[in-house]
N, C-alpha and C positions, 0 to 999 in steps of 0.2 A: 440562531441557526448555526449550526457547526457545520466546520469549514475540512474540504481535504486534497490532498492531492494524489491521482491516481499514478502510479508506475504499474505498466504492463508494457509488452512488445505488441503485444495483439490488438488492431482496431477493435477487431470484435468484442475480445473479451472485452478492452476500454469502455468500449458504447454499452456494452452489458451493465458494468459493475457503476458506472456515470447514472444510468436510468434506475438503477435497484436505488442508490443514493441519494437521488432525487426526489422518488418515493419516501425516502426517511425523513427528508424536509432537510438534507445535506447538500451545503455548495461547493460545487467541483472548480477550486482554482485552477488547475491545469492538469495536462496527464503529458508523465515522463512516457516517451517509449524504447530510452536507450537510457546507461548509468552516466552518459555522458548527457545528454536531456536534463535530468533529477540533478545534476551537479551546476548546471545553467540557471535552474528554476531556484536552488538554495539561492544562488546570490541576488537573485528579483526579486523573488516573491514573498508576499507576506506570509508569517509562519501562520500553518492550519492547524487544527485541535489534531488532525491526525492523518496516516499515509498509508493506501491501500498499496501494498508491494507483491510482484509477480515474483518466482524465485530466477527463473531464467530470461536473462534480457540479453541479445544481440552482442554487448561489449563486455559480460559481467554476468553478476548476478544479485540478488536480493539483499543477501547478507552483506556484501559491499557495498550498496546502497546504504542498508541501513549503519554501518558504519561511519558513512559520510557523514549523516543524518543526526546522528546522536553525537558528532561532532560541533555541528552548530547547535543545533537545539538535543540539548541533553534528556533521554526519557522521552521524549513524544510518540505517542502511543501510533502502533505500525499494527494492522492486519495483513496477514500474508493470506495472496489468493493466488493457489498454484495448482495445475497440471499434477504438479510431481507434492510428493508427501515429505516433508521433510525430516528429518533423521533425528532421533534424539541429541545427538553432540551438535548439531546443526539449529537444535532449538536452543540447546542452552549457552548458544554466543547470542542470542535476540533476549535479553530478560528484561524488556520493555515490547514485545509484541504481544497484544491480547488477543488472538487467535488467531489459528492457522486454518484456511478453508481449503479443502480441494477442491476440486473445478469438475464439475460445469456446476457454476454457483446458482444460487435460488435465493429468491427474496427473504426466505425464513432464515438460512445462515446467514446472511448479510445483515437482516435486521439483529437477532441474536449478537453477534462479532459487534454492530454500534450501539447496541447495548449496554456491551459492556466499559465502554467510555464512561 
């Protein structure tokens, strides 16, 4: 069973993107909802196969998340599930994220995006 941790600010999206993941046969260690949350959870938690990332969080945003991220665990595989569409020069500082979904997500891109793990 592959393991993940969800960053989003949004319950809803949370409990969205938790339940499509559940359906994949994935266990949700925890869900960041601040980059201050995701920067708590590095130093506890055991490393997941991989991290579902919002672009916009409350103190921050995705790409400083995944900066952190790739500082302890170098390369671990990041889907981004956002609102907003991210920008070419925006993609090419993530070159460990294997898809970018925009929102309102569905079971078919989210199975698709753990796929490709």
């Amino acid at each position: 069973m592959k393991k993940a941790i969800i960053v989003d600010d949004s319950r809803y999206s949370s409990v969205s993107i938790k339940n499509k993941l559940k359906e994949l046969d994935v266990d949700v260690i925890d869900i960041a909802f601040s980059v201050v949350d995701f920067e708590a959870f590095l130093r506890t938690v055991e490393k997941p196969d991989f991290i579902t990332m919002d672009m916009v969080l409350p103190d921050g945003d995705g790409i400083e998340c995944c900066q952190i991220l790739w500082k302890k665990w170098p390369g671990l595989p990041v889907i981004f599930i956002s609102a907003l569409a991210l920008k070419e020069e925006q993609k090419a500082k993530l070159p460990h994220v294997i898809d970018f979904i925009v929102k309102p997500l569905t079971f078919v891109n989210m199975k698709a995006a753990v796929d490709k793990l």
